[in-house]
C-alpha positions as CSV (number, residue, x, y, z in Angstrom):
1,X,30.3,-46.8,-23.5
2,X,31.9,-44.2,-25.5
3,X,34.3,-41.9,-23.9
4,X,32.2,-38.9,-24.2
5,X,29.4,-40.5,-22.7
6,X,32.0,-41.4,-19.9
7,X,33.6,-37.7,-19.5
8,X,30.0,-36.0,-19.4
9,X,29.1,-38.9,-16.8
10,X,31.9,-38.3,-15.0
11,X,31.5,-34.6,-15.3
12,X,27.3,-34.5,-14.0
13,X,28.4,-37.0,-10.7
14,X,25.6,-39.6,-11.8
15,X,25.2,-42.4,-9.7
16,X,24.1,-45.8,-10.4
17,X,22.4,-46.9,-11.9
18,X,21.9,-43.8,-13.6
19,X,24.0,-43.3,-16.6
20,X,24.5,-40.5,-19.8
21,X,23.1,-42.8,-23.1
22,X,23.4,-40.3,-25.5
23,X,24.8,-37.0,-26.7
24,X,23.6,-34.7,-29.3
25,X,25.2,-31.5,-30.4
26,X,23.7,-28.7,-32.8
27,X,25.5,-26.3,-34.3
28,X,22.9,-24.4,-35.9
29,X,20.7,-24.1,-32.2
30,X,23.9,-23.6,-30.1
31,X,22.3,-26.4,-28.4
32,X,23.8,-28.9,-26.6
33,X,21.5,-32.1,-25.1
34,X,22.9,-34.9,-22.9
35,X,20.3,-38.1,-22.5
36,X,19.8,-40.4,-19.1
37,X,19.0,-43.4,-18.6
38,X,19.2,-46.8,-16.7
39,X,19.9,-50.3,-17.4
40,X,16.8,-52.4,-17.9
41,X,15.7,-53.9,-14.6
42,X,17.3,-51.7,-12.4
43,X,15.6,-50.6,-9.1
44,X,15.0,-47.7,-7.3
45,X,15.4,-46.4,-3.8
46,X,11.7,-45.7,-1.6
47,X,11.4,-42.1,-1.8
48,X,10.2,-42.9,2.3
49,X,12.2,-45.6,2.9
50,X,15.8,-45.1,1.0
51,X,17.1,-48.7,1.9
52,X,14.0,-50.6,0.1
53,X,15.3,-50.8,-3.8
54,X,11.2,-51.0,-5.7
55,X,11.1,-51.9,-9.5
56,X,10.3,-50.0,-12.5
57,X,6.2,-49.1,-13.2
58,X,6.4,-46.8,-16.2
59,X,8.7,-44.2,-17.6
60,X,8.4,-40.8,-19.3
61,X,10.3,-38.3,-20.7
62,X,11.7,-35.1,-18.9
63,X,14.1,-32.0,-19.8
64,X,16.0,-29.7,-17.8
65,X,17.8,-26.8,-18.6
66,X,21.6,-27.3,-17.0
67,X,24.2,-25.1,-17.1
68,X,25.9,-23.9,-20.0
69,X,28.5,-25.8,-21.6
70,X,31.0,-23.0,-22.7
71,X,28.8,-20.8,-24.8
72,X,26.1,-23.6,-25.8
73,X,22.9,-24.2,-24.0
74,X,22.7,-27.2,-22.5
75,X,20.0,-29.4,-21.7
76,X,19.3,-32.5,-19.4
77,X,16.6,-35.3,-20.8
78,X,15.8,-38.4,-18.8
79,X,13.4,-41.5,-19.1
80,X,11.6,-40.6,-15.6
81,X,10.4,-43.7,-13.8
82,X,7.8,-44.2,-12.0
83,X,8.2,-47.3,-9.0
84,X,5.9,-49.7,-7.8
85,X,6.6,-49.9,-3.7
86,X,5.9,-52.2,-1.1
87,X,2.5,-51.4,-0.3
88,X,1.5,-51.0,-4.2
89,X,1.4,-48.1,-4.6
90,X,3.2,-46.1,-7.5
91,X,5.3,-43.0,-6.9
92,X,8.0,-41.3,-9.1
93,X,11.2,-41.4,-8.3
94,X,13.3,-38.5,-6.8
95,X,16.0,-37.3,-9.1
96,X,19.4,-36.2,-8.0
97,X,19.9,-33.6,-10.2
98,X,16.2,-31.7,-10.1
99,X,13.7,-31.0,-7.5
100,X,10.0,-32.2,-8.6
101,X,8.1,-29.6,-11.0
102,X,11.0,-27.7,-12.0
103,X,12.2,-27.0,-15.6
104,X,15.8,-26.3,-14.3
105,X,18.4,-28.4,-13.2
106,X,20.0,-28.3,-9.0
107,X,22.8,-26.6,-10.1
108,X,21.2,-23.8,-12.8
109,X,19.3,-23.2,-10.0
110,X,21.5,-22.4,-7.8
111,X,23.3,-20.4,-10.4
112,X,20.5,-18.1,-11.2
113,X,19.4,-17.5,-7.2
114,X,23.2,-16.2,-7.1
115,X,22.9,-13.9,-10.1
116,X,19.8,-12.5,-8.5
117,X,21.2,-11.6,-5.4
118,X,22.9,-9.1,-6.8
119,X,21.1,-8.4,-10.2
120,X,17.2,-7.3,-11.0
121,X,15.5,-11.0,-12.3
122,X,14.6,-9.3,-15.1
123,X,18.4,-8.8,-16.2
124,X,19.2,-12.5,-15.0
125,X,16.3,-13.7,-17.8
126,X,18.1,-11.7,-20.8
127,X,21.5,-13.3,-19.8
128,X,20.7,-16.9,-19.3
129,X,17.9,-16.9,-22.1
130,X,14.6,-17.8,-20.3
131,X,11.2,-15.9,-19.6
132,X,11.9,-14.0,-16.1
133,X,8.4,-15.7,-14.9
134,X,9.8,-18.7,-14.7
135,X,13.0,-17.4,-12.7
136,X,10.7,-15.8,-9.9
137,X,8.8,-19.4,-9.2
138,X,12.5,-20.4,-8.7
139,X,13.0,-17.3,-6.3
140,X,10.0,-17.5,-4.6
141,X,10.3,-21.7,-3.9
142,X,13.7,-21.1,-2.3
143,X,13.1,-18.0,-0.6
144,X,9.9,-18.9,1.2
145,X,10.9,-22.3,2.1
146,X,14.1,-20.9,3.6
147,X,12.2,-18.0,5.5
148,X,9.4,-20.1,6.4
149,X,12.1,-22.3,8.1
150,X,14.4,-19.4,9.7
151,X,15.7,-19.7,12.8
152,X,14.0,-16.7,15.3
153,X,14.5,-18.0,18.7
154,X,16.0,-16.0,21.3
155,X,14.3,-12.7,19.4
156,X,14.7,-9.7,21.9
157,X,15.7,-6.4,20.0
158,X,13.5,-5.3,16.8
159,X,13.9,-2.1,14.6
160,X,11.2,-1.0,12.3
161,X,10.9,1.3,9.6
162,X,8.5,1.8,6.7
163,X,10.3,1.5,3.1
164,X,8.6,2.5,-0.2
165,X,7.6,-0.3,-2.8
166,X,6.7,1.2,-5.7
167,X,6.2,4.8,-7.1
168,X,2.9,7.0,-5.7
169,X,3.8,6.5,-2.0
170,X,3.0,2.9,-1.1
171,X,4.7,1.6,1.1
172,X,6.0,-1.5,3.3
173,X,7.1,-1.6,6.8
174,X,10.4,-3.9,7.8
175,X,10.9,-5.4,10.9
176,X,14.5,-6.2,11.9
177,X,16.3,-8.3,14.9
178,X,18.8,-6.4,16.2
179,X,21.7,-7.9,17.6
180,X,25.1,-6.6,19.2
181,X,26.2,-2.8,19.3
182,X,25.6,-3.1,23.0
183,X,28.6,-0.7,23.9
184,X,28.8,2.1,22.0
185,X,31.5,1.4,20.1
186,X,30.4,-2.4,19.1
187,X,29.3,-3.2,15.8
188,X,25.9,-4.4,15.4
189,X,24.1,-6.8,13.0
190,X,20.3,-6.3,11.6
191,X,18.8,-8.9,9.7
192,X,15.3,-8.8,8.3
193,X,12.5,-11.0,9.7
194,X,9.3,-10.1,8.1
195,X,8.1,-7.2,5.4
196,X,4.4,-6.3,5.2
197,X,2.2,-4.2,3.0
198,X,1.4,-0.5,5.1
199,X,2.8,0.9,7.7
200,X,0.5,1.6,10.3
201,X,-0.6,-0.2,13.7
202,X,-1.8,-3.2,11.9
203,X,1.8,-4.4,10.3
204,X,3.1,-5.0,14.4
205,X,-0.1,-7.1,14.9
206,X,0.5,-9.4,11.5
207,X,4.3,-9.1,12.4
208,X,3.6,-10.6,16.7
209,X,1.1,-13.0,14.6
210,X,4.0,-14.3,12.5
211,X,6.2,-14.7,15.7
212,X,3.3,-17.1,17.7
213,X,3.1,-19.0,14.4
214,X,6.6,-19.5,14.9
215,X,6.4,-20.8,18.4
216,X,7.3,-17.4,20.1
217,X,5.5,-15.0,22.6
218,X,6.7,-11.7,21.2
219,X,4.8,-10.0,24.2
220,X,7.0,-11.0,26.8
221,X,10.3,-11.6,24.9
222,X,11.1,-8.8,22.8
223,X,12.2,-6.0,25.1
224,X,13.1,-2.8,23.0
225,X,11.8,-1.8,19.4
226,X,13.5,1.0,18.0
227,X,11.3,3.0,15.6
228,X,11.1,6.8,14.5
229,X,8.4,8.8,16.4
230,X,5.4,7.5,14.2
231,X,1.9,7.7,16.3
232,X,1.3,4.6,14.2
233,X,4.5,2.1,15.2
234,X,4.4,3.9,19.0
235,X,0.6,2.6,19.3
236,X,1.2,-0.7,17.4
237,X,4.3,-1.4,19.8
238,X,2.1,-0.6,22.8
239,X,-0.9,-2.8,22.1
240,X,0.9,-5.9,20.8
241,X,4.7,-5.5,22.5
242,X,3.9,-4.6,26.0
243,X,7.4,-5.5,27.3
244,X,9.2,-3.6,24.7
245,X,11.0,-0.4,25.6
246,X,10.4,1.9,23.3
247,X,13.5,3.4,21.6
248,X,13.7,6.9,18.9
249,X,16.5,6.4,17.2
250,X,19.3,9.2,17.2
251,X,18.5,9.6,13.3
252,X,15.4,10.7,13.7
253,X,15.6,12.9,16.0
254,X,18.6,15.0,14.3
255,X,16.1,14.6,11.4
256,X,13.7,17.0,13.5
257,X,16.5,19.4,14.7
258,X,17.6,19.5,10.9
259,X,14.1,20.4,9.6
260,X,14.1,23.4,13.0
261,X,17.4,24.4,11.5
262,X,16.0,24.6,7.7
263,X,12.8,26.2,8.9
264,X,14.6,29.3,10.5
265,X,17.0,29.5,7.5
266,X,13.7,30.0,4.9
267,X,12.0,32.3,7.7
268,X,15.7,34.7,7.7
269,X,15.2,34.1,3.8
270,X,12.1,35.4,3.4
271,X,12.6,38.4,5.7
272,X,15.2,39.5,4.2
273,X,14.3,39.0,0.6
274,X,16.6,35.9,0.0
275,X,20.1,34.4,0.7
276,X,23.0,34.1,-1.2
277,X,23.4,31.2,-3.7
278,X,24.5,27.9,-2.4
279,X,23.0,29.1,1.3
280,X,20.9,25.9,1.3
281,X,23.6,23.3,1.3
282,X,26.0,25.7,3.4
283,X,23.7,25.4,6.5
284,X,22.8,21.8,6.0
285,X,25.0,19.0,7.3
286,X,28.4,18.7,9.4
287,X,30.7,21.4,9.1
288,X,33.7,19.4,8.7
289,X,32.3,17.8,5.6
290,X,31.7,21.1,3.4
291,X,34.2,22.5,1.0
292,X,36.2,25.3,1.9
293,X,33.8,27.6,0.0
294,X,30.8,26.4,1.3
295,X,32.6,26.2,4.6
296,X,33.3,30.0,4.5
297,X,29.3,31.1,3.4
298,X,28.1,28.8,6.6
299,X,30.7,31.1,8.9
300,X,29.2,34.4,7.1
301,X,25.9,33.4,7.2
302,X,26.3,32.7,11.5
303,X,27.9,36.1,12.0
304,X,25.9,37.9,9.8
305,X,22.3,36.3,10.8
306,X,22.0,36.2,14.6
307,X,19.1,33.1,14.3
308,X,20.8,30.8,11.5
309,X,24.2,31.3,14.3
310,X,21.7,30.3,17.1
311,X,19.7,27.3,15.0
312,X,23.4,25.8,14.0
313,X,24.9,25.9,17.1
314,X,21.8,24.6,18.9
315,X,22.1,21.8,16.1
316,X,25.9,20.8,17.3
317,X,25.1,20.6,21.1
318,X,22.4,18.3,20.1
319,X,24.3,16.5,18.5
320,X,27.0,16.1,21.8
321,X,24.2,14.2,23.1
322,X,24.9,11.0,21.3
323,X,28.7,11.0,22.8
324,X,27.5,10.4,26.4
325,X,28.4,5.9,27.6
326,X,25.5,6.2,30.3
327,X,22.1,7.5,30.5
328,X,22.1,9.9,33.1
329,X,25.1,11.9,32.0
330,X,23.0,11.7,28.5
331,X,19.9,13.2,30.2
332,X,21.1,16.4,31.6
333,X,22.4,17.1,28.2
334,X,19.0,16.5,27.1
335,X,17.6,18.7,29.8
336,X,19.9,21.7,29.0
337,X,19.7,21.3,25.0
338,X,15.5,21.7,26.2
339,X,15.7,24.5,28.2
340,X,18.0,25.9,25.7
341,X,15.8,26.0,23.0
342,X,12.9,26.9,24.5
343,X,14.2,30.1,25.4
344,X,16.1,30.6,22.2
345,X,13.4,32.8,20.8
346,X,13.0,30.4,17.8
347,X,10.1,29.1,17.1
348,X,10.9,25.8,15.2
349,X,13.2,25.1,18.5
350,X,10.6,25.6,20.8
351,X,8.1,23.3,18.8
352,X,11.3,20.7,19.0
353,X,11.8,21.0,22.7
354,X,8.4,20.1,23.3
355,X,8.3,17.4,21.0
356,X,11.5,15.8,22.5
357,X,10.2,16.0,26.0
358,X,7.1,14.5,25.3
359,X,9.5,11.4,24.0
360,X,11.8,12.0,26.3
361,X,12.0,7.8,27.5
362,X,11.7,7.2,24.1
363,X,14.7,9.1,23.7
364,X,17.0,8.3,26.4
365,X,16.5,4.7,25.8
366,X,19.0,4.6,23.5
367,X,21.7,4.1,25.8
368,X,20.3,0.4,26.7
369,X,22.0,-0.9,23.7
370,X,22.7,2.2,21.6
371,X,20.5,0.9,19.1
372,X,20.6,3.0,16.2
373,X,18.3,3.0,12.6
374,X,22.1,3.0,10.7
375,X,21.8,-0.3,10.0
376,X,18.2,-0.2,8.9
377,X,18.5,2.4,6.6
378,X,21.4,1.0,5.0
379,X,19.2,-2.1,4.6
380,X,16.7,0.4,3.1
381,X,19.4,2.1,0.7
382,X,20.0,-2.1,-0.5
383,X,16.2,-3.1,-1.3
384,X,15.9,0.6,-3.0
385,X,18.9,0.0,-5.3
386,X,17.5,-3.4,-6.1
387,X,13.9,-1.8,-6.7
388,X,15.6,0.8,-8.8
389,X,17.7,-2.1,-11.4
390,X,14.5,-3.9,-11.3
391,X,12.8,-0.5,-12.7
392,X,10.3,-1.5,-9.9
393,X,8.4,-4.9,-9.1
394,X,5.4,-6.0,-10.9
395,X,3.7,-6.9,-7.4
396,X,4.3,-6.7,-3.8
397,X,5.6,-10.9,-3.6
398,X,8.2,-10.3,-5.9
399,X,9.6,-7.1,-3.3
400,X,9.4,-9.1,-0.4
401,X,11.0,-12.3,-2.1
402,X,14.0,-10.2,-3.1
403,X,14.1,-8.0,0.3
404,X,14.2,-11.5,1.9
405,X,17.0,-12.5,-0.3
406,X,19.2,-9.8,0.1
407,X,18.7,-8.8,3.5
408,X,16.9,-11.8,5.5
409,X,20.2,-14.2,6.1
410,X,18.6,-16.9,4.7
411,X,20.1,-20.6,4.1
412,X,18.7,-21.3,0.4
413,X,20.1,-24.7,0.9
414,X,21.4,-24.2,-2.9
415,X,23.5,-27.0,-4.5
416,X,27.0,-26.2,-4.8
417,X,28.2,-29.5,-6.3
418,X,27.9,-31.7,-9.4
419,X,24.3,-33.7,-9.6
């Protein structure tokens, strides 16, 4: 055998009794192709039944694309047989270096699912050279046979949140185990289990259908869902997740105090024929996080307009709450944060204090495992950026494949090792 067809043997990991039989380079293409065979008579291996060796039926001829060599493309092209087994019937072989119907080899495979972790498909198709089509039947074989195949026993803590898809407000809604964080102090861990077109009532009865398929009995296992104060996800819970403990994540409900606190700024605003320039970003946020300029308008702004002092400092007791390690020392907090701003004399407070009470367990049941939507949004923020490098998906499969993907902890089973 010549010594190139040795080195690139040696270099692919072929087994008997496959062996390289040729190699071809052009200069002109760029393009490099390396050609396997086997010795005449040889014998296969019983794709059921790997310790019966069957004989040859017919070949034909295959290509793969393979990685690279250097800066050349390089392509794989076999004589494919087909075996005769014991029984008589005639099956192809499986190949160690491709899966059946692909066009790419284990390995460029694996290569590609890498790049698109962290890049739009799109971008992965200009740099390795192929139509981004036939990359997303590569995503979407090992991402739904991995999800399809994950692991979801022992589910008991969900988060869900609705995330936008696409431009002109459609939307998905993710559902997320929850795991750890149960001090408030300790880290926890979200990883995505199933994304679904809509985001009302209907997307927690697909998600509990999912689950039974699965083996489980998400009405008596999962005990807390954490979702934001959505008539839709508080009615879906109930109906399908009877056992679940509702929980309204901190996030949201500083959300609501901050749109009390913006609604009494525009109301001073517009009673006074306007505020001064940069008011707006001034009165939003933590204190400690402004400039010193915008640091010293938020201080003016409090002494000089009685209800923007009241709104803001109304905001920071609220926002003590979250400090407290045990529920009940958490609920009188609540209770005098309530009967605070109910007699504040500000409208947009007293609309908040009623809407708090009336989810008040919601609320409190936080402190079972200080569950927080933190970790969801950031898993939000994630699919958004990779939405945004894509320049959007051209359907809803290609979303979920990549959400799954990035945020689903799968085990792509990718090769990592020469064929």
């Amino acid at each position: 055998m010549d010594p190139n067809q040795l080195l690139f043997q040696a270099a692919l990991g072929l087994q008997e009794p496959w062996k390289v039989e040729g190699i071809e380079f052009s200069e002109d293409e760029g393009l490099l192709r390396i050609s396997l065979g086997f010795e005449r008579g040889a014998r296969f291996p019983d794709p059921e039944d790997s310790e019966t060796l069957c004989p040859v039926h017919d070949v034909s001829e295959k290509t793969w694309r393979h990685l690279d060599f250097f800066q050349h493309r390089t392509e794989l092209t076999a004589r494919v047989p087909r075996i005769t087994r014991a029984d008589g019937k005639v099956r192809q072989v499986e190949l160690p270096w491709a899966r059946p119907g692909s066009g790419f080899t284990l390995l460029f495979e694996a290569f590609v699912m890498t790049l698109c972790r962290e890049m739009s498909v799109d971008a992965v198709a200009r740099l390795v050279g192929e139509h981004d089509t036939r990359l997303w039947r590569v995503v979407h074989h090992y991402v739904e046979a991995a999800w399809s195949k994950a692991d979801w026993e022992g589910l008991e803590r969900i988060g869900i949140d609705e995330t936008s898809t696409r431009k002109g407000h459609t939307y998905a809604t993710a559902f997320v185990e929850v795991s750890g964080g149960e001090a408030c102090d300790e880290p926890a861990h979200a990883r995505l289990l199933y994304l679904t077109p809509g985001k009302d009532a209907a997307t927690v009865e697909r998600f509990t259908g999912e689950c039974e398929r699965r083996g489980l009995k998400p009405a008596q296992q999962i005990e807390e869902a954490a979702i934001d104060m959505s008539k839709a996800f508080i009615k879906g819970v109930g109906e399908h997740l009877p056992n679940a403990a509702i929980c309204f994540d901190r996030f949201h409900v500083m959300k609501l105090c901050g749109e009390a606190c913006d609604r009494v700024r525009k109301d001073t605003a517009a009673a006074i024929g306007g505020l001064p320039q940069g008011a707006l970003w001034a009165l939003r946020g933590n204190a400690q996080r402004l400039s010193v300029n915008a640091g010293q308008l938020r201080e003016d702004l409090m002494r000089k307009h009685k209800e923007i002092g009241r709104a803001l400092t109304l905001r920071e007791f609220l926002q003590d709450l979250w400090k407290y390690a045990h529920r009940d020392s958490a609920q009188d907090h609540l209770e005098s944060f309530c009967s605070w701003a109910q007699r504040s004399r500000l409208k947009p407070f007293v609309k908040l204090a009623r809407t708090l009470r009336e989810h008040w367990d919601g609320i409190l049941n936080y402190y079972r495992h200080f569950s927080t939507s933190a970790l969801i949004e950031s898993m939000n923020t994630r699919l958004q950026l990779a939405r945004r490098k894509a320049r959007g998906y051209r359907n809803f499969r290609n979303f979920r494949a990549i959400a799954y993907w990035i945020a689903g902890d799968l085990d792509l089973k990718l090769a990592t090792h020469t064929i």
